[in-house]
C-alpha positions in Angstrom: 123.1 285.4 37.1 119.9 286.2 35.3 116.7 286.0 37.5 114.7 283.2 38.3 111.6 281.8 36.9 109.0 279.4 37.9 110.4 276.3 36.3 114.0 277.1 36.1 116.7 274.4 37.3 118.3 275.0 40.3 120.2 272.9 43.0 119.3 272.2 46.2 119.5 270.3 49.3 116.3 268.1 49.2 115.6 266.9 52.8 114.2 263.5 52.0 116.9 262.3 49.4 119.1 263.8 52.4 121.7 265.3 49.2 122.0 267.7 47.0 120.0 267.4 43.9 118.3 269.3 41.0 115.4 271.1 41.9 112.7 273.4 40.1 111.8 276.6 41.3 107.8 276.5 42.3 107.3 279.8 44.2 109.5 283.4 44.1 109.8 285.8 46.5 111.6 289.1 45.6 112.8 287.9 42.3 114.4 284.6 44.7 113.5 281.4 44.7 111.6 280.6 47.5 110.4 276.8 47.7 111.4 274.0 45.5 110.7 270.5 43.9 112.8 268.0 44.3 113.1 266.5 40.5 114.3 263.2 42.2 111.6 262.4 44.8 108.8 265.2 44.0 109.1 266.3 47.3 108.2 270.5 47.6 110.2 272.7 50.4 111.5 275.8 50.9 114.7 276.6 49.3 117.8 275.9 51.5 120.5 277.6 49.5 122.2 274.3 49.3 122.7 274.2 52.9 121.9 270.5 55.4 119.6 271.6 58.5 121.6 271.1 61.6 120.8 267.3 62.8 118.5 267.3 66.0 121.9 265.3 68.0 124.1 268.3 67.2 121.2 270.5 68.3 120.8 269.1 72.0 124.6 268.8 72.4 124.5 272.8 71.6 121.8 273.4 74.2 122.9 271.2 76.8 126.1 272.7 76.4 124.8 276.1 76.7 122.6 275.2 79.6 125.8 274.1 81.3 127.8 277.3 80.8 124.7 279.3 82.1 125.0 277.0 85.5 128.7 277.9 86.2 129.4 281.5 87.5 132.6 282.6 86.8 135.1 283.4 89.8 135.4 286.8 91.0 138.6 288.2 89.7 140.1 288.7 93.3 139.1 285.2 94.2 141.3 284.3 91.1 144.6 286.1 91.4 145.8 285.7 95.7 147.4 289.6 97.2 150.8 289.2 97.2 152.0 288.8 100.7 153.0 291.9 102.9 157.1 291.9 104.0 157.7 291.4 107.4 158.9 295.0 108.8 162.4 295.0 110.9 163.0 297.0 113.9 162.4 297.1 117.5 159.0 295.5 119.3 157.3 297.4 121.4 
């Protein structure tokens, strides 16, 4: 792909249309676009390589989730498995 330039077309996921849409390239950063205009609503952010942001409902699930697994201790390993029982010995009782 031949690089970038202020300008250029590019697509993008614009977080207020809530799609993908076409996009300009405002700033560069290494020769990569780095934010971007919305050519639908006019709406400048920083280029998301096509990619929706995570909503904030799929966020909280994650961290209660994770708060929930840091809560439960796992069980001990002999706790887990029981010793086999011992076989009664035969012979004479003292």
């Amino acid at each position: 792909m031949a690089d970038l330039r202020l300008g250029d077309e590019i697509d993008d996921f614009c977080v207020k249309c809530k799609r993908v849409t076409n996009h300009a390239v405002v700033s560069l950063l290494n020769g990569a676009a780095a934010k971007v205009r919305c050519r639908t609503c006019y709406s400048d952010h920083d280029f998301r390589h096509e990619q929706a942001p995570p909503s904030k409902k799929d966020l909280k699930k994650a961290a209660l989730f994770n708060e929930v697994l840091t809560t439960v201790a796992p069980a001990p390993a002999e706790e887990a498995a029981p010793a086999p029982a011992k076989p009664a010995k035969k012979g004479k009782k003292s």
